[in-house]
C-alpha positions in Angstrom: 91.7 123.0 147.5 88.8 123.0 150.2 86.9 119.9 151.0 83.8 121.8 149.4 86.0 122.0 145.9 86.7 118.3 146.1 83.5 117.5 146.5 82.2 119.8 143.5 84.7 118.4 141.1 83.7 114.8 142.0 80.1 115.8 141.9 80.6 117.1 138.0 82.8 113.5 137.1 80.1 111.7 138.3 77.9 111.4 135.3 80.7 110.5 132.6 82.0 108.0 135.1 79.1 106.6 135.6 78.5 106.3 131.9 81.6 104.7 131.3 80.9 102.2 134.2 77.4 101.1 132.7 78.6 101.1 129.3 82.5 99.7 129.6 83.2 98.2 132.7 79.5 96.7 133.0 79.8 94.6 129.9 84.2 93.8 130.4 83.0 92.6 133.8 80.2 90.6 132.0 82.0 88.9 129.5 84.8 87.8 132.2 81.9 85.9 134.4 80.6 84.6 131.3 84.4 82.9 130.5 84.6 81.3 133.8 81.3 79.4 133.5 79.9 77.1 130.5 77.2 78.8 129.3 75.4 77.1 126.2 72.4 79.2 123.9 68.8 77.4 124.7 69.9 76.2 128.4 69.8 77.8 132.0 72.0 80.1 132.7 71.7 80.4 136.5 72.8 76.9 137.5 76.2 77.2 134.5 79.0 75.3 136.0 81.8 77.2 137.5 84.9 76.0 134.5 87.7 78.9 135.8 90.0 78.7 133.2 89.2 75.8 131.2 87.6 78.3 128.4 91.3 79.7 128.0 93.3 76.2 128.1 90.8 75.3 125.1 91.5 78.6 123.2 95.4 77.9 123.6 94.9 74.6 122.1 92.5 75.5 119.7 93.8 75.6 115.9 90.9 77.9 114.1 91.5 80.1 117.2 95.5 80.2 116.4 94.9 80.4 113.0 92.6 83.6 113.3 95.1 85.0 115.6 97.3 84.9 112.7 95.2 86.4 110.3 94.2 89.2 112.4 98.1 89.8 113.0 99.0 90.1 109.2 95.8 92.5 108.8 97.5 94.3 111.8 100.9 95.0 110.5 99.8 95.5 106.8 97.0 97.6 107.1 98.7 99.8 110.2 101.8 100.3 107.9 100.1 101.3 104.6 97.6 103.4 106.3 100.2 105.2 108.1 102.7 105.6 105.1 99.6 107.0 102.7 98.4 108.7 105.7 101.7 110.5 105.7 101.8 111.1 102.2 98.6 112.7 102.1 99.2 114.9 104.6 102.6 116.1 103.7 100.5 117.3 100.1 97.5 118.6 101.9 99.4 120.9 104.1 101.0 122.8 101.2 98.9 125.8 99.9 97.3 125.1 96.2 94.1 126.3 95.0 91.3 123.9 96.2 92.9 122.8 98.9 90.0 123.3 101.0 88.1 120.5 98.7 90.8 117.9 98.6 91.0 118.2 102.4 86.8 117.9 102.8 86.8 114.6 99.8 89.8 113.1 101.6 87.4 112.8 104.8 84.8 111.2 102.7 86.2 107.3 102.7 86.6 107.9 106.8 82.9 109.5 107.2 81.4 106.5 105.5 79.7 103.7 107.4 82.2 100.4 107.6 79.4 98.0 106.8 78.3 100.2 103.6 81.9 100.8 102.4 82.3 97.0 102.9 79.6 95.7 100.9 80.8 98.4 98.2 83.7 96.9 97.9 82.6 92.9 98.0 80.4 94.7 94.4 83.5 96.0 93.7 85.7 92.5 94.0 82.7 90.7 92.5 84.0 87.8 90.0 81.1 88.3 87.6 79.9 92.0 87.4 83.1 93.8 89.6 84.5 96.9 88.5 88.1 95.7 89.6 88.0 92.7 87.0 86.6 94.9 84.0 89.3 97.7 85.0 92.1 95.2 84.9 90.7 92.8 81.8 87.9 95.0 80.3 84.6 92.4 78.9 87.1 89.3 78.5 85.2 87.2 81.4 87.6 84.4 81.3 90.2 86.4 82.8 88.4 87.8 85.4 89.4 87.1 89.3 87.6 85.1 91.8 88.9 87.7 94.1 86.4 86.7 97.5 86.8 83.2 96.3 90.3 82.3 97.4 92.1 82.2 100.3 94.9 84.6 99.2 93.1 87.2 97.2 90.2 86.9 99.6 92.4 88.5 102.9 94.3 91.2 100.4 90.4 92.4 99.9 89.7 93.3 103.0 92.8 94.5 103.3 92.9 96.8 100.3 89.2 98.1 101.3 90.5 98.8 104.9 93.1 100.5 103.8 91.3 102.7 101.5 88.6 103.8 104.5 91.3 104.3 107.2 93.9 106.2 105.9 92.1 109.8 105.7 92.3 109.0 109.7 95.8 108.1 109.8 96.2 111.5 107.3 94.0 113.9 109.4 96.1 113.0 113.1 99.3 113.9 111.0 98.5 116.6 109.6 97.4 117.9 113.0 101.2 117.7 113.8 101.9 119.4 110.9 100.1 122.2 111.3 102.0 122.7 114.8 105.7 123.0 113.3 106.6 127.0 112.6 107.4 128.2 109.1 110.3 129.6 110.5 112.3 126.3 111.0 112.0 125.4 107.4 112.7 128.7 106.6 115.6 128.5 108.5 116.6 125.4 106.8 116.0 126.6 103.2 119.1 129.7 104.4 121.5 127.0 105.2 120.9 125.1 102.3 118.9 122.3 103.0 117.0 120.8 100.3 113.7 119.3 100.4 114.3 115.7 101.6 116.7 116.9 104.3 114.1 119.4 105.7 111.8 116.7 105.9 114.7 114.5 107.5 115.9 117.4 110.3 112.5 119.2 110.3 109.6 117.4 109.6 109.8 114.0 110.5 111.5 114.8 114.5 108.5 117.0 115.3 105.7 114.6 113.9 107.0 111.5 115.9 104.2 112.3 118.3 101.6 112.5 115.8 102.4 109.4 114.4 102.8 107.2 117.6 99.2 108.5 117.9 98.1 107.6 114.7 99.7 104.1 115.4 98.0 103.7 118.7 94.4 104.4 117.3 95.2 102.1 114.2 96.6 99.7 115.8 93.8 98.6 118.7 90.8 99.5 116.0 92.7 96.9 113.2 92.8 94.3 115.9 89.0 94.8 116.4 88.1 94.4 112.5 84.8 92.4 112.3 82.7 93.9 110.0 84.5 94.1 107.0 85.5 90.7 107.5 81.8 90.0 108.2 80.1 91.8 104.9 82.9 91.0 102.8 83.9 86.8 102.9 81.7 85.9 106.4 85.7 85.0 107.2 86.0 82.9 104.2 87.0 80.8 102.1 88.4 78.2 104.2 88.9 80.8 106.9 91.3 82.9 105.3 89.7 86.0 106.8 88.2 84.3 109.5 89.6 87.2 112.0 89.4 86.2 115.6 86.8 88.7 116.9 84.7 87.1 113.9 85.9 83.6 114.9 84.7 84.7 118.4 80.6 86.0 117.0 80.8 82.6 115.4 81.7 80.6 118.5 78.7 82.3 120.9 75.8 83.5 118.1 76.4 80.7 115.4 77.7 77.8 117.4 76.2 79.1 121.2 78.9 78.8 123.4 78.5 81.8 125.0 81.6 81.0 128.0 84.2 80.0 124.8 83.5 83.4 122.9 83.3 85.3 125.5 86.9 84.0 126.4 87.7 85.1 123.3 86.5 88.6 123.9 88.0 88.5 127.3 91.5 87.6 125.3 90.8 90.5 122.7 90.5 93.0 125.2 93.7 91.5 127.7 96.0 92.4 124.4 94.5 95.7 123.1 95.0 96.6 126.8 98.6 95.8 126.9 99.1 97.3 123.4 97.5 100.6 124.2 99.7 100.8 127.9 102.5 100.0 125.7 101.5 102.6 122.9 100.9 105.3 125.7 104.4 104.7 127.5 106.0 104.9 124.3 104.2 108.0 123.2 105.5 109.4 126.6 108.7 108.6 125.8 108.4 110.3 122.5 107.0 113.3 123.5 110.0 113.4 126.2 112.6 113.3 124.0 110.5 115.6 121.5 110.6 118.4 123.8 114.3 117.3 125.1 
């Protein structure tokens, strides 16, 4: 390759790095200055003391912060698994041929295509104590049985959870069934002449050769369930008694509500540190995968 080629391939990466610099690193690199100083809402910014890591000593020590980091973990691990095992499921049936298939595959995108804020606030209608659908499918017009499901701590977290679940999956569902796609007939016919029945095809067959596809799918979930703030948001405003308070909404609160702009933008800066090291983790392990896939 000629200096000339170099210089052409550069030339044509300039715009989308330059993009990605304005729009990523520009505000990452913001957000880190902002940690290091104590910045307040209403007062001057250019003379904010210099704290280095005080922000983050605070946000160790700090129980609402611990505690969101707790709730955001169980939303993590329970939304990421049920998305992925219906994800699977529905991917499994929509790759078989059936009449309509085409339209189950389109309405299964719908929940996915849908706004999170307007799927949220249907579903905080939906959980409603007094007029919800969910209480008059599970005790028809007896009101005294009906469930302040937003209301408490417990039911209010397996909400958000539940409507998560139901937008997100499709996603999980569409990545699989790209690696389903990608497996020859011929291997399951194959199978079928030796005898194999229907779960040991999927055993032997199906599930070695969509290991990839589901690493994938357990990336993408994983970092964009860590980062849950709107439904959170619509949905309970992290309540009651901070049972949803999830720490990205724990971290709006801290700088827009309460105006300390260098403690929430530590928590940002903390955020970002673990989705980081989850997604370089994800990505060697997906490596791996595809390694011994092909092996």
């Amino acid at each position: 390759m000629t200096r000339k080629d170099r210089l052409f391939y550069l030339a044509l990466l300039a715009p989308a790095t330059g993009m990605l610099l304005f729009f990523v690193a520009g505000p990452i690199g913001r957000s880190l200055y902002l940690s290091f100083h104590q910045i307040i809402i209403g007062f001057p910014q250019l003379d904010a003391p210099f704290v280095g890591l005080t922000h983050y000593q605070e946000l160790l020590g700090d129980p609402v912060a611990r505690h969101s980091f707790l709730i955001t973990g169980i939303f993590v691990v329970t939304t990421t698994f049920f998305e992925l095992l219906i994800g699977l499921l529905t991917a499994l049936i929509i790759n078989h041929r059936f009449p309509g298939r085409g339209i189950l595959r389109a309405s299964v995108l719908v929940p996915w295509a849908i706004p999170t804020v307007v799927s949220a606030q249907m579903w905080r209608f939906l959980f409603n104590d007094a007029y919800g659908t969910i209480n008059y499918m599970l005790f028809g017009s007896d009101t005294s049985q009906y469930i302040p499901w937003l209301a408490m701590p417990g039911t209010a977290l397996l909400s958000i959870i539940v409507a998560d679940i139901w937008k997100t999956s499709s996603f999980a569902a569409l990545i699989i069934l790209a690696g389903l796609q990608v497996i020859p007939e011929e291997l399951y016919q194959a199978a079928k002449v030796d005898g194999a029945g229907a779960w040991r095809r999927f055993r032997h067959v199906t599930w070695p050769l969509i290991r990839p596809a589901l690493v994938l799918a357990l990336l993408f979930r994983t970092i964009d369930a860590f980062r849950v703030f709107d439904l959170a948001f619509v949905m309970t405003q992290g309540g009651p008694a901070d049972a949803t308070n999830v720490i990205q909404l724990y971290g709006y609160k801290k700088m827009f509500v309460e105006g300390w702009l260098g403690y929430g933008s530590a928590i940002s800066v903390s955020v970002f540190v673990i989705v980081l090291i989850l997604s370089i983790l994800y990505v060697k392990w997906t490596g791996q995968r595809l390694l011994e896939a092909k092996a």
